[in-house]
N, CA, C and O atoms as CSV, one atom per row, in Angstrom:
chain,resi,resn,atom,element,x,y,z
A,1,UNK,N,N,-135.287,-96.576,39.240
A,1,UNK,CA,C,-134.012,-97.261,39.391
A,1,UNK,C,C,-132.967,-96.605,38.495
A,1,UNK,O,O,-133.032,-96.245,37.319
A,2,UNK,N,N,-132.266,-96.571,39.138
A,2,UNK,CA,C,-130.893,-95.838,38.012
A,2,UNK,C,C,-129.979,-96.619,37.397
A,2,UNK,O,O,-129.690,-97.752,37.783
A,3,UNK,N,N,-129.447,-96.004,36.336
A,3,UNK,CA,C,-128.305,-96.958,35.380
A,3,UNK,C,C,-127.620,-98.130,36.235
A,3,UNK,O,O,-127.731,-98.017,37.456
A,4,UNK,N,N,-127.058,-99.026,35.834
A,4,UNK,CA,C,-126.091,-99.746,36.210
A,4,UNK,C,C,-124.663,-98.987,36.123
A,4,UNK,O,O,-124.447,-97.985,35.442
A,5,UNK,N,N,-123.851,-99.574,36.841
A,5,UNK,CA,C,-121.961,-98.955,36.604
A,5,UNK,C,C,-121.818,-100.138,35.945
A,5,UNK,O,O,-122.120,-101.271,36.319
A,6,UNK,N,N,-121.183,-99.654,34.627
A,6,UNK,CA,C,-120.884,-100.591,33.397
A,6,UNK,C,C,-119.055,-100.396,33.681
A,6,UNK,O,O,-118.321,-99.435,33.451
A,7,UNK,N,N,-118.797,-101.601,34.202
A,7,UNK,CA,C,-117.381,-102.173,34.546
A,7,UNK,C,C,-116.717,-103.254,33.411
A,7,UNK,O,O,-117.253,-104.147,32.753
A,8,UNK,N,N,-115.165,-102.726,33.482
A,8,UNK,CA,C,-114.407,-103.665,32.367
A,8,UNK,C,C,-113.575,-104.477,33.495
A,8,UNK,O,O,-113.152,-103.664,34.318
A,9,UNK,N,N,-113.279,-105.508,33.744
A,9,UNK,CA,C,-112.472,-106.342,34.388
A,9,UNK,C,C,-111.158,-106.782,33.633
A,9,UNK,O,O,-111.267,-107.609,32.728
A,10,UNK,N,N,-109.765,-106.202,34.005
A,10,UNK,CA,C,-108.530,-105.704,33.657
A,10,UNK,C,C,-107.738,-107.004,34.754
A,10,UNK,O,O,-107.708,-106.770,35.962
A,11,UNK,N,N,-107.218,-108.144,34.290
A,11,UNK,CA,C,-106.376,-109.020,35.214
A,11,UNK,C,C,-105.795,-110.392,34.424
A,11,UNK,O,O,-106.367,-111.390,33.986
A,12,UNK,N,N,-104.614,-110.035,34.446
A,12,UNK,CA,C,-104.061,-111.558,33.281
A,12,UNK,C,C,-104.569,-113.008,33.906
A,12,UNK,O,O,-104.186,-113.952,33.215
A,13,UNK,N,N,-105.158,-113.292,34.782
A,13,UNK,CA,C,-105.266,-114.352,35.596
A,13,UNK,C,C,-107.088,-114.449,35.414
A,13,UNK,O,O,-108.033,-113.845,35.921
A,14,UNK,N,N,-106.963,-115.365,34.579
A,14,UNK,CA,C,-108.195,-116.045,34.263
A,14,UNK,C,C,-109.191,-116.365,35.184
A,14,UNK,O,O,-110.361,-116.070,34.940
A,15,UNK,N,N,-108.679,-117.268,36.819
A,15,UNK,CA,C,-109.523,-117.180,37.685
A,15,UNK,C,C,-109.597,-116.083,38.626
A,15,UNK,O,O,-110.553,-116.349,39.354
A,16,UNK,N,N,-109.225,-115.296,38.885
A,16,UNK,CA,C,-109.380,-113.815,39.620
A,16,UNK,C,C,-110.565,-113.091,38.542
A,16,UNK,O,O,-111.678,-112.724,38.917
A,17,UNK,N,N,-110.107,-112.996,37.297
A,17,UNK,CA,C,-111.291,-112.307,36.515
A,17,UNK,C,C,-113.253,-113.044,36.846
A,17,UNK,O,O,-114.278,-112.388,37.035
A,18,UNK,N,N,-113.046,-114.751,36.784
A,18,UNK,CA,C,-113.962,-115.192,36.808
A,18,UNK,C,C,-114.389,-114.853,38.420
A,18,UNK,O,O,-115.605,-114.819,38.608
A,19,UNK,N,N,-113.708,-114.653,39.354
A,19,UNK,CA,C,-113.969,-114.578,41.034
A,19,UNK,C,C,-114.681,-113.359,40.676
A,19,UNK,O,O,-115.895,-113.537,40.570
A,20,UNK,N,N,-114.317,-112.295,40.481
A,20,UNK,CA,C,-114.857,-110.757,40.567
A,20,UNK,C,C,-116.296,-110.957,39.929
A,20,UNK,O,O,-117.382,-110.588,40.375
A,21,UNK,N,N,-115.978,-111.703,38.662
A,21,UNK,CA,C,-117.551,-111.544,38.238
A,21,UNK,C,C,-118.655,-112.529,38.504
A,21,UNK,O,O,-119.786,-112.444,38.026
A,22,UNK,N,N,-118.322,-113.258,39.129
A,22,UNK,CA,C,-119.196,-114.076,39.992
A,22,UNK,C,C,-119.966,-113.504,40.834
A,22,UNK,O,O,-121.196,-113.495,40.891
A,23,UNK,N,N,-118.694,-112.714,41.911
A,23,UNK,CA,C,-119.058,-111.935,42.706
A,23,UNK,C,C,-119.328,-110.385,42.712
A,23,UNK,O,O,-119.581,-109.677,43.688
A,24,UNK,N,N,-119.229,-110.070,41.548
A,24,UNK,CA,C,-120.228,-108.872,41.085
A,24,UNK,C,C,-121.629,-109.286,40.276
A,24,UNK,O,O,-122.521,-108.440,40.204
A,25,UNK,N,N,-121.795,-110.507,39.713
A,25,UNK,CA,C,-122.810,-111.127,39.263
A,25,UNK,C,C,-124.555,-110.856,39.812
A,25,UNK,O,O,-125.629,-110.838,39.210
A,26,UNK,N,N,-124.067,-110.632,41.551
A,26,UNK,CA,C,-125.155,-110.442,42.434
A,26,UNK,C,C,-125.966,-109.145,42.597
A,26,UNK,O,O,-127.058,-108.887,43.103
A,27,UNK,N,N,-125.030,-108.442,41.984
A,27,UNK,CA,C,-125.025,-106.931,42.133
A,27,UNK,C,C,-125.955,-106.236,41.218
A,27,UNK,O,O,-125.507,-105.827,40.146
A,28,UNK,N,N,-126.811,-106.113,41.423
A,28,UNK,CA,C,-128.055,-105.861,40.492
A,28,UNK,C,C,-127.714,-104.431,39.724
A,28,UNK,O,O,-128.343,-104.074,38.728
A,29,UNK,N,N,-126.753,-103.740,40.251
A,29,UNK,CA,C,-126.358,-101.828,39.851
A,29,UNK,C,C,-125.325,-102.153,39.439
A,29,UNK,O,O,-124.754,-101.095,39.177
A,30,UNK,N,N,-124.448,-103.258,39.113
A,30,UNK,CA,C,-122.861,-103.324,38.349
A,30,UNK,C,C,-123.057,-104.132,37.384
A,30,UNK,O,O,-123.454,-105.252,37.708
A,31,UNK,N,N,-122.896,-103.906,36.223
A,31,UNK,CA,C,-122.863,-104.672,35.206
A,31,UNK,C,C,-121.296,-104.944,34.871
A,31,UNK,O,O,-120.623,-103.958,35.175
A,32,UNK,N,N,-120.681,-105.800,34.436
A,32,UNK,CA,C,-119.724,-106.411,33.526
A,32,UNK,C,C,-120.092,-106.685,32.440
A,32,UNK,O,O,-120.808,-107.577,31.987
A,33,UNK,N,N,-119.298,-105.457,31.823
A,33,UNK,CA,C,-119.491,-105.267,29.977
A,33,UNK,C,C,-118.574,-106.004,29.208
A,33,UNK,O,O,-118.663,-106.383,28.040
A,34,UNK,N,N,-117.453,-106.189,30.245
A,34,UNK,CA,C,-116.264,-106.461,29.266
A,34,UNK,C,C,-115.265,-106.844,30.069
A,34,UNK,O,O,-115.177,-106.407,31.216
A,35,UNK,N,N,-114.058,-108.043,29.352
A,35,UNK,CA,C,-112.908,-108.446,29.979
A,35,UNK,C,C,-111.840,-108.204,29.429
A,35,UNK,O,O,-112.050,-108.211,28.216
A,36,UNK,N,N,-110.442,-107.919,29.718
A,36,UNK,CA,C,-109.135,-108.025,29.032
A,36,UNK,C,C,-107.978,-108.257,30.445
A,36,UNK,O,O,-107.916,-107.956,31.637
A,37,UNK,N,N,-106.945,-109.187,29.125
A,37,UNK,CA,C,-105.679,-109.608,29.829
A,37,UNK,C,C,-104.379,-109.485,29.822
A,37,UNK,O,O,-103.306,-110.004,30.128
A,38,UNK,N,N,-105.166,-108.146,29.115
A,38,UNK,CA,C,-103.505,-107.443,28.839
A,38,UNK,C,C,-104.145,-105.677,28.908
A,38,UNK,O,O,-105.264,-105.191,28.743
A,39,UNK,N,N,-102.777,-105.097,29.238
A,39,UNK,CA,C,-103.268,-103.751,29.449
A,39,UNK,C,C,-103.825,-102.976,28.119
A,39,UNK,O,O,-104.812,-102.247,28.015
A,40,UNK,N,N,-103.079,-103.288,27.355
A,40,UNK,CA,C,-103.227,-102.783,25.629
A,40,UNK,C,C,-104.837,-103.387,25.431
A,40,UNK,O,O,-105.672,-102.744,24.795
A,41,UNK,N,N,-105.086,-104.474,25.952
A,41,UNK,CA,C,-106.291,-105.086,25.567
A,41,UNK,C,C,-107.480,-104.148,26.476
A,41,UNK,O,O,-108.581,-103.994,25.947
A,42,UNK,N,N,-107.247,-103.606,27.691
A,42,UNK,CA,C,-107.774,-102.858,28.623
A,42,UNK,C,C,-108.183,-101.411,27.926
A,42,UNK,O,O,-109.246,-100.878,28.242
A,43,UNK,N,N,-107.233,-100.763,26.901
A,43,UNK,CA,C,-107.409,-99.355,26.627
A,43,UNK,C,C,-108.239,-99.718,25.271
A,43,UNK,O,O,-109.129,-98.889,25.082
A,44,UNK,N,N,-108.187,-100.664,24.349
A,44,UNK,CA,C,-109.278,-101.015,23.659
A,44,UNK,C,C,-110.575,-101.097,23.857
A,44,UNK,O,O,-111.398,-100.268,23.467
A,45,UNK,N,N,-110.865,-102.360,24.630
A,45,UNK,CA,C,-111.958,-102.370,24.875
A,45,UNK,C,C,-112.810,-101.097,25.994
A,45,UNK,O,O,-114.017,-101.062,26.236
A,46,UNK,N,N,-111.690,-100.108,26.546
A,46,UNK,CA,C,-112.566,-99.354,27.287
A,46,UNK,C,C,-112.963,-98.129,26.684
A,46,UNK,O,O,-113.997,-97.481,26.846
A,47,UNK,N,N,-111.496,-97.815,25.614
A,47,UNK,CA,C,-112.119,-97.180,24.680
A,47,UNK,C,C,-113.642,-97.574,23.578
A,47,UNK,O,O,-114.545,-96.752,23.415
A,48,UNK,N,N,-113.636,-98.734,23.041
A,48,UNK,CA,C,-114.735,-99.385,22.527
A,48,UNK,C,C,-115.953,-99.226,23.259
A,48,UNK,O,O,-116.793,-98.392,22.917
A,49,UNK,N,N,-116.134,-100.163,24.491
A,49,UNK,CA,C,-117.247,-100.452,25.279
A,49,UNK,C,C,-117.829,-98.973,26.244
A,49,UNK,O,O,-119.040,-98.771,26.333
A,50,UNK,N,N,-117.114,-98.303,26.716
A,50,UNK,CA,C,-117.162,-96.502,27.269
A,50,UNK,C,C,-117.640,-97.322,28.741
A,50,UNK,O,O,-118.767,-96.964,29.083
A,51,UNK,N,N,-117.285,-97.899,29.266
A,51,UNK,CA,C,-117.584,-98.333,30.667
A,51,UNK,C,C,-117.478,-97.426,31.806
A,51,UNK,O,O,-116.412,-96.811,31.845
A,52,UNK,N,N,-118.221,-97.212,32.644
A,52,UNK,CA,C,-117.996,-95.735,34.045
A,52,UNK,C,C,-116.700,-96.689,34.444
A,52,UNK,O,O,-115.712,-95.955,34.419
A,53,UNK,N,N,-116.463,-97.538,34.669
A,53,UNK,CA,C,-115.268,-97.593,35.395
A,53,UNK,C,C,-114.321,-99.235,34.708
A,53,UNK,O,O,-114.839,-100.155,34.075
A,54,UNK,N,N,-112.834,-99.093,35.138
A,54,UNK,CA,C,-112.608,-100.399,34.555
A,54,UNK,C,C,-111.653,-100.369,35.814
A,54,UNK,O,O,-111.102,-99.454,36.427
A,55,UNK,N,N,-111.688,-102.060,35.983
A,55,UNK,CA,C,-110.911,-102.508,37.201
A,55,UNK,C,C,-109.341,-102.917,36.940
A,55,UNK,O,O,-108.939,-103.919,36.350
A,56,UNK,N,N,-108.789,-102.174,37.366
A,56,UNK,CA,C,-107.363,-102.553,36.200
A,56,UNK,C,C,-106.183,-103.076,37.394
A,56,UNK,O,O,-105.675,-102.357,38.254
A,57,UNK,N,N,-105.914,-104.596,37.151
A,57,UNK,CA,C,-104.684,-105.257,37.604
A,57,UNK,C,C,-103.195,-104.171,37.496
A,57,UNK,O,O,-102.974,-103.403,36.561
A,58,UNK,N,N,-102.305,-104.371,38.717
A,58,UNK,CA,C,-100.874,-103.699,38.437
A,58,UNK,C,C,-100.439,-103.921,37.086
A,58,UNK,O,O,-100.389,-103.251,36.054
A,59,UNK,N,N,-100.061,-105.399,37.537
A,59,UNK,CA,C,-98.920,-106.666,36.791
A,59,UNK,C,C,-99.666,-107.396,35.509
A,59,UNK,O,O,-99.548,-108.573,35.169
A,60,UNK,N,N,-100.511,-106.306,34.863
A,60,UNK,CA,C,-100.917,-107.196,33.540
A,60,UNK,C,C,-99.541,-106.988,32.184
A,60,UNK,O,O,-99.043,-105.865,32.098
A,61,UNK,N,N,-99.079,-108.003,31.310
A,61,UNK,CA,C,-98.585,-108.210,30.300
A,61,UNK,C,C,-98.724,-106.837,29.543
A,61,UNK,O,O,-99.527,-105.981,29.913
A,62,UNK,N,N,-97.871,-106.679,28.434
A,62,UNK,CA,C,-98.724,-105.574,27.552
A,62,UNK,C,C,-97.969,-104.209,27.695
A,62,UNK,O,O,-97.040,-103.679,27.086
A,63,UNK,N,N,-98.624,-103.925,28.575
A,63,UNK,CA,C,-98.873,-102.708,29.226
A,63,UNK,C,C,-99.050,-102.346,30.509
A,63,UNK,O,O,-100.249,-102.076,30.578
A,64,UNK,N,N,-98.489,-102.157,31.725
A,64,UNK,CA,C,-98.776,-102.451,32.866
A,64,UNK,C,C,-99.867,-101.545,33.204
A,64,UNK,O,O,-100.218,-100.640,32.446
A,65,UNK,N,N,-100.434,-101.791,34.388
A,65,UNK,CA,C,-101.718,-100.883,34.801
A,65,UNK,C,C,-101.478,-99.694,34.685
A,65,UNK,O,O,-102.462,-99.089,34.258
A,66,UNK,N,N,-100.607,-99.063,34.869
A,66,UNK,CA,C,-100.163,-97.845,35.042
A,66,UNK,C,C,-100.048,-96.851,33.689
A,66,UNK,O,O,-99.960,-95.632,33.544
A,67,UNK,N,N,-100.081,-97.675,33.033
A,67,UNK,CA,C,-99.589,-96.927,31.308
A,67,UNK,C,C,-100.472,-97.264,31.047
A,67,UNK,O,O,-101.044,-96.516,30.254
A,68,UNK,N,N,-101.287,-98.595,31.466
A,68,UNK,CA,C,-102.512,-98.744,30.406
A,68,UNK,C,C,-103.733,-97.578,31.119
A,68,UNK,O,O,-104.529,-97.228,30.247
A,69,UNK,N,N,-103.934,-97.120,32.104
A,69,UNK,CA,C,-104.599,-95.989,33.273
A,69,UNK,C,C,-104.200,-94.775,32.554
A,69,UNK,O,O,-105.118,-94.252,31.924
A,70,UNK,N,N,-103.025,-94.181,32.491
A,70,UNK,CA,C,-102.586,-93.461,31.811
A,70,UNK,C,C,-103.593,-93.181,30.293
A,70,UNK,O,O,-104.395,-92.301,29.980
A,71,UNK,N,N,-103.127,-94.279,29.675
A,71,UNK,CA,C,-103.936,-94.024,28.149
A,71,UNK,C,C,-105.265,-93.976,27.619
A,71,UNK,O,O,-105.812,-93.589,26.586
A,72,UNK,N,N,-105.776,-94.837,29.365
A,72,UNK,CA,C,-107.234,-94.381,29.047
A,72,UNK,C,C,-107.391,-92.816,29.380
A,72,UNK,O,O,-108.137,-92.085,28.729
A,73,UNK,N,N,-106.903,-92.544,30.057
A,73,UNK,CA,C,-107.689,-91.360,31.076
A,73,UNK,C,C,-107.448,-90.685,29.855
A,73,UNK,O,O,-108.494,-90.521,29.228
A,74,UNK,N,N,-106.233,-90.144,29.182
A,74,UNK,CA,C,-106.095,-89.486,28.165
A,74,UNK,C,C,-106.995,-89.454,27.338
A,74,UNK,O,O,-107.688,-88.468,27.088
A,75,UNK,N,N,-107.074,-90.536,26.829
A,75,UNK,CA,C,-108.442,-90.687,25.220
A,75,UNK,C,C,-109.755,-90.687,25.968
A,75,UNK,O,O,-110.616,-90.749,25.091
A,76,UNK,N,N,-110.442,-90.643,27.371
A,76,UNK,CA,C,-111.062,-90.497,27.776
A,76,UNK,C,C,-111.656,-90.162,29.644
A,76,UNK,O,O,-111.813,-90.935,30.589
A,77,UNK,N,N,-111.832,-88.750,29.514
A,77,UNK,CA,C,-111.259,-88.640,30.843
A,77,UNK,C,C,-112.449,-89.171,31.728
A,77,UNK,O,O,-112.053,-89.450,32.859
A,78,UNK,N,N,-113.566,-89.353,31.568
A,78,UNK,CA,C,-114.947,-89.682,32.256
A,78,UNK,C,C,-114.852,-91.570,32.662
A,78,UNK,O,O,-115.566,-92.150,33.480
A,79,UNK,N,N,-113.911,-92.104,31.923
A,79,UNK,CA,C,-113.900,-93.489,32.733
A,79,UNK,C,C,-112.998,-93.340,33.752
A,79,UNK,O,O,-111.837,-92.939,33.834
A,80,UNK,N,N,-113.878,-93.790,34.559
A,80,UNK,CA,C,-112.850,-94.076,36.275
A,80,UNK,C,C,-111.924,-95.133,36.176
A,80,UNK,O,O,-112.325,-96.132,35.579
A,81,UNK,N,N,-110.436,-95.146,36.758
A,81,UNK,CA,C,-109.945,-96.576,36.936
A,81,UNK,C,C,-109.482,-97.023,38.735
A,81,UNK,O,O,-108.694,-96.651,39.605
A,82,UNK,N,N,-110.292,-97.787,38.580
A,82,UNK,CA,C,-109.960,-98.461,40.340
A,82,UNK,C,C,-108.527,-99.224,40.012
A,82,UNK,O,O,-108.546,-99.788,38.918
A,83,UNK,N,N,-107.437,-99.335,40.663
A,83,UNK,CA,C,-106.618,-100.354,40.593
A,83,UNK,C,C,-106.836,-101.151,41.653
A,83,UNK,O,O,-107.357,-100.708,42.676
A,84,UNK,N,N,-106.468,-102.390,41.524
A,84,UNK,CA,C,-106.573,-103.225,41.937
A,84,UNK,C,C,-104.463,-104.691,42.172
A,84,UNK,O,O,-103.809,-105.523,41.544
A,85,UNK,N,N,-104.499,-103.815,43.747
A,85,UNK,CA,C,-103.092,-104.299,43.965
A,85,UNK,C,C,-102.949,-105.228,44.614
A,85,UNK,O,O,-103.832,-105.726,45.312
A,86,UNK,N,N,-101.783,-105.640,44.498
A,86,UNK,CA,C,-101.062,-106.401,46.403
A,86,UNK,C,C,-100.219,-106.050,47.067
A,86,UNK,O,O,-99.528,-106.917,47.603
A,87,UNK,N,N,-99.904,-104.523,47.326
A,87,UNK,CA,C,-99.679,-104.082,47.945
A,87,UNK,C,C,-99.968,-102.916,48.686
A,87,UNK,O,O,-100.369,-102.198,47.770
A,88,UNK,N,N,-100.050,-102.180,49.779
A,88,UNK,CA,C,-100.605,-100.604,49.869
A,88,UNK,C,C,-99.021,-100.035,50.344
A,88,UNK,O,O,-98.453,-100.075,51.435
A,89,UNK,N,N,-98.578,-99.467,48.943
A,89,UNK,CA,C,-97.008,-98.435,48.996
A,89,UNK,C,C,-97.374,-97.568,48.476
A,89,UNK,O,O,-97.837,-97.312,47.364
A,90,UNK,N,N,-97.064,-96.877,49.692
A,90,UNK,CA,C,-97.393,-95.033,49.547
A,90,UNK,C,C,-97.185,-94.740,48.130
A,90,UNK,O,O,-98.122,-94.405,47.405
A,91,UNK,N,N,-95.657,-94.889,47.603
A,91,UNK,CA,C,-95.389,-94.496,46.314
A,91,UNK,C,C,-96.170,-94.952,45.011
A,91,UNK,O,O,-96.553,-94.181,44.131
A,92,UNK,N,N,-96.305,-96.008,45.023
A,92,UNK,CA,C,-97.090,-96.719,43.697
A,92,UNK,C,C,-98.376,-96.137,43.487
A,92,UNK,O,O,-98.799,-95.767,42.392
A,93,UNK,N,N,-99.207,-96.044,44.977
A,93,UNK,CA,C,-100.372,-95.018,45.336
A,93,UNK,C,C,-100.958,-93.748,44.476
A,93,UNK,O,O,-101.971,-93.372,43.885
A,94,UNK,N,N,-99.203,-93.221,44.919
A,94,UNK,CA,C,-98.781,-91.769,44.238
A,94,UNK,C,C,-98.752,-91.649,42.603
A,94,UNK,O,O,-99.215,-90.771,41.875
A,95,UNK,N,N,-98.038,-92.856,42.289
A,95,UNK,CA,C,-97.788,-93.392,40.395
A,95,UNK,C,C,-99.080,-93.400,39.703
A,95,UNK,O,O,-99.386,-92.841,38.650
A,96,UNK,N,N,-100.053,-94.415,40.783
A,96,UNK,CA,C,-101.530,-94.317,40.138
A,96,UNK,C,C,-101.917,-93.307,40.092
A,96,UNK,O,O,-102.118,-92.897,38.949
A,97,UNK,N,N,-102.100,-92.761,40.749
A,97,UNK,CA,C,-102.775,-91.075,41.043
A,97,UNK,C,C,-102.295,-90.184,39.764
A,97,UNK,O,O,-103.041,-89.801,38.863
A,98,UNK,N,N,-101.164,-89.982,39.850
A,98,UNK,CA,C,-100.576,-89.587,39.072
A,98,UNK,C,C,-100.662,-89.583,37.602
A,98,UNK,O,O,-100.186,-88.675,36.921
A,99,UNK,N,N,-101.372,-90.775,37.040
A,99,UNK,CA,C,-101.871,-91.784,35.847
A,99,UNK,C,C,-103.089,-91.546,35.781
A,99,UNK,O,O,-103.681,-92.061,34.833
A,100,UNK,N,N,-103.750,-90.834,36.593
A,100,UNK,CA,C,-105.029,-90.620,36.468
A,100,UNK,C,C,-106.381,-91.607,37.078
A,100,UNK,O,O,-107.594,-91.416,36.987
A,101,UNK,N,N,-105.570,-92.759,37.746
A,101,UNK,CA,C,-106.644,-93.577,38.434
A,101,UNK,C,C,-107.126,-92.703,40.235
A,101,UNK,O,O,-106.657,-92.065,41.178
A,102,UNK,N,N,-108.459,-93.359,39.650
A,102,UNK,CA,C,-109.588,-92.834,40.940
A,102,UNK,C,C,-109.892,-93.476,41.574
A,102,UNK,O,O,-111.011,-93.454,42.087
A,103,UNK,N,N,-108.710,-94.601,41.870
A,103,UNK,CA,C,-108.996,-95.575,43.217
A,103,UNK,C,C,-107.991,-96.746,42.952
A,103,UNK,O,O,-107.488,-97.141,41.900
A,104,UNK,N,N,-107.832,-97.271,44.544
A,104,UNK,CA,C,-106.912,-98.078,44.545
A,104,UNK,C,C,-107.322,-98.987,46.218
A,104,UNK,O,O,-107.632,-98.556,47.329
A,105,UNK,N,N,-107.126,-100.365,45.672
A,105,UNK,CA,C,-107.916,-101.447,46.383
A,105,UNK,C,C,-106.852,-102.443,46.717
A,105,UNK,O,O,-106.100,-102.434,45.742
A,106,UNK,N,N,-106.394,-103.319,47.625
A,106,UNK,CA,C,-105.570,-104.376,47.863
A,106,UNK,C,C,-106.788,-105.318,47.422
A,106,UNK,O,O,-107.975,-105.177,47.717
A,107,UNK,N,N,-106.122,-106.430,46.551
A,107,UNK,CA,C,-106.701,-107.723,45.911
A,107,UNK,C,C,-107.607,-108.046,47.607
A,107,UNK,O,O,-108.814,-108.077,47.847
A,108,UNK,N,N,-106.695,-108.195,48.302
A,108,UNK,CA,C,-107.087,-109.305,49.714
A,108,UNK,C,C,-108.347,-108.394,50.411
A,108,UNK,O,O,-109.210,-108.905,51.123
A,109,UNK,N,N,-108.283,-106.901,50.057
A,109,UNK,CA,C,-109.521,-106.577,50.612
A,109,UNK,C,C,-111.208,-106.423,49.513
A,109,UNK,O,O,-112.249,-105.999,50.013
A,110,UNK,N,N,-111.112,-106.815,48.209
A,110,UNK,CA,C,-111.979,-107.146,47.611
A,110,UNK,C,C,-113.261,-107.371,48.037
A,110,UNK,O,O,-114.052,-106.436,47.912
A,111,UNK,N,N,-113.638,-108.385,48.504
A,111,UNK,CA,C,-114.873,-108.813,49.219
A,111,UNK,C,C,-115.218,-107.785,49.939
A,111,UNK,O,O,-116.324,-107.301,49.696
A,112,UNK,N,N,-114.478,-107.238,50.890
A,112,UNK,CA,C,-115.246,-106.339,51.866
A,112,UNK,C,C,-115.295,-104.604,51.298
A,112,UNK,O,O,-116.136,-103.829,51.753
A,113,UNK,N,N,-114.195,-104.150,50.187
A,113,UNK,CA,C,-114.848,-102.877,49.526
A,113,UNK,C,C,-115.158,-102.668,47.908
A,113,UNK,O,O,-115.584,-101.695,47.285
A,114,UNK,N,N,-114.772,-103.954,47.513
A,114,UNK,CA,C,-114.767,-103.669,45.647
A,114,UNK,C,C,-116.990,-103.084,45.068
A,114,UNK,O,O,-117.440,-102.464,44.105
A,115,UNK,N,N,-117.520,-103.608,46.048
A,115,UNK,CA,C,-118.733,-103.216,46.097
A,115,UNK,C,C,-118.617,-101.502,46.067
A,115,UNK,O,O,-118.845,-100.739,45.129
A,116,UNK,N,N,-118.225,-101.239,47.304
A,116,UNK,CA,C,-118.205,-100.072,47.837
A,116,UNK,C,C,-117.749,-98.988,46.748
A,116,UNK,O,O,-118.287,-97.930,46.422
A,117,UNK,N,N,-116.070,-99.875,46.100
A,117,UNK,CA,C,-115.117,-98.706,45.772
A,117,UNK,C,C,-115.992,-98.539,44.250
A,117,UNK,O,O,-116.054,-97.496,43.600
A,118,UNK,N,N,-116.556,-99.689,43.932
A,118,UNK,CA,C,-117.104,-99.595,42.418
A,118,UNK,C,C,-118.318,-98.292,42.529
A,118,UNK,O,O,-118.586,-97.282,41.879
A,119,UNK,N,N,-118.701,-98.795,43.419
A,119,UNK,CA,C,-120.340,-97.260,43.208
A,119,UNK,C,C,-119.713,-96.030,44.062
A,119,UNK,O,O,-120.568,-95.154,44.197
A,120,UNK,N,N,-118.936,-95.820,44.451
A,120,UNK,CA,C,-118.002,-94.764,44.772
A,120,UNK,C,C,-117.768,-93.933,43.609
A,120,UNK,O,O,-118.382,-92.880,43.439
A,121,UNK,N,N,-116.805,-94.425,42.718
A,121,UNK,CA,C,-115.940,-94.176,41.623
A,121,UNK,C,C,-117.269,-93.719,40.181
A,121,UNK,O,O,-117.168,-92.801,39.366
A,122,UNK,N,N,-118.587,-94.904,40.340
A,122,UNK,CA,C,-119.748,-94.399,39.584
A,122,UNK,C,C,-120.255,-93.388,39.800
A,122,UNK,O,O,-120.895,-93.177,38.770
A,123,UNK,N,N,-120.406,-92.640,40.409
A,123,UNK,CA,C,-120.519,-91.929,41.466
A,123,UNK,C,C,-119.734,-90.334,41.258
A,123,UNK,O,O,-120.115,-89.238,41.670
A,124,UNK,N,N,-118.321,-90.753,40.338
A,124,UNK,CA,C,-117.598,-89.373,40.168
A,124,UNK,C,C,-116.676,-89.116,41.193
A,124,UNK,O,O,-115.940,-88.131,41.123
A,125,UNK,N,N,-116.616,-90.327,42.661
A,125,UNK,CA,C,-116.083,-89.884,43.685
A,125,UNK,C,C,-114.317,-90.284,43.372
A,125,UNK,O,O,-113.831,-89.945,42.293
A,126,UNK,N,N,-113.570,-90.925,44.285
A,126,UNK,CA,C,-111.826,-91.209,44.457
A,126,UNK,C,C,-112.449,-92.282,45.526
A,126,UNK,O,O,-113.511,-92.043,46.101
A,127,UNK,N,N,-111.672,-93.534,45.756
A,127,UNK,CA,C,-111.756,-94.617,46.435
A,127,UNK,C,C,-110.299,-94.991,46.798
A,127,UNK,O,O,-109.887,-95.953,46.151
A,128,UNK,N,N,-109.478,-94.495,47.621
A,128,UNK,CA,C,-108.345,-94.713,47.804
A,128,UNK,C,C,-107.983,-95.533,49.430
A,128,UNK,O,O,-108.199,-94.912,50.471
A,129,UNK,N,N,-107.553,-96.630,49.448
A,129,UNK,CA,C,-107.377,-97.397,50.929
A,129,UNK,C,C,-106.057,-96.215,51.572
A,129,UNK,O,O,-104.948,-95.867,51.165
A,130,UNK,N,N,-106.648,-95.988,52.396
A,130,UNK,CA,C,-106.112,-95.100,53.838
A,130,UNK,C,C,-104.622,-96.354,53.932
A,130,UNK,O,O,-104.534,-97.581,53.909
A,131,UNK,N,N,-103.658,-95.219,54.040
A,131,UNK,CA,C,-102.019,-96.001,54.577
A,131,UNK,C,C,-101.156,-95.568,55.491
A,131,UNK,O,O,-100.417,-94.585,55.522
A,132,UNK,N,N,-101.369,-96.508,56.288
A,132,UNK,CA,C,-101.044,-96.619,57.402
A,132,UNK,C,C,-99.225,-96.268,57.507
A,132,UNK,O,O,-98.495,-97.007,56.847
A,133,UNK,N,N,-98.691,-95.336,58.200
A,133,UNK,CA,C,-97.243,-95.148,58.030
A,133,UNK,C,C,-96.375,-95.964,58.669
A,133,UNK,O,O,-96.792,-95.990,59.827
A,134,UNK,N,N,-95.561,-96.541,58.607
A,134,UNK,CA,C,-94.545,-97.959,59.018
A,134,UNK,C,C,-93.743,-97.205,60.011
A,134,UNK,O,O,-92.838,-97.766,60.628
């Protein structure tokens, strides 16, 4: 059996954090090492805890996802960051990318790929939702 993906859960919203890990709870290969609710609190503990991947909210306090993605990747380039949005805009897409995150998920599609995008990203791979042009 191989390692678990040791995940940090990144979301100012107390019950969204508890939803994910409920529902990663089942997941016998994902562990949840660690939580924060602020982005500043996100580059701590991921610096601290060395998690393969941390799930990082846009719109956290602090530090927004984007700067807080940014500062990990810098002080450590081997943690993956999935974001985790509500929206799929080409541009913001581009911002993450740009910041160094290796994936990007709409909140509303959770259930059906956060499984997926998490052992993707463990994995070394990019997990990015396909966008559709308007």
């Amino acid at each position: 059996m191989s390692r678990p993906v040791r995940v940090i859960i990144c979301d100012g919203h107390d019950q969204l954090r508890e939803l994910v890990k409920a529902f990663l709870k089942n997941e016998p290969d994902i562990e949840v090492i660690g939580e924060a609710t602020t982005g500043k609190q996100a580059v701590y503990r991921a610096l601290l805890l060395h998690p393969h991947v941390v799930l990082m909210d846009l719109n956290v306090p602090e530090l927004n996802g984007i700067e807080a993605t940014r500062s990990i990747k810098m002080a450590d380039e081997s943690i993956k960051v999935l974001i985790l949005a509500m929206y799929p805009q080409e541009d913001l897409i581009r911002r993450c990318k740009e910041a160094g995150a290796s994936g990007y998920i709409l909140k509303d599609m959770m259930n059906s790929l956060l499984v997926e995008a998490i052992h993707t990203l463990g994995r070394g791979k990019s997990f990015f939702i396909p966008i559709k042009p308007v």
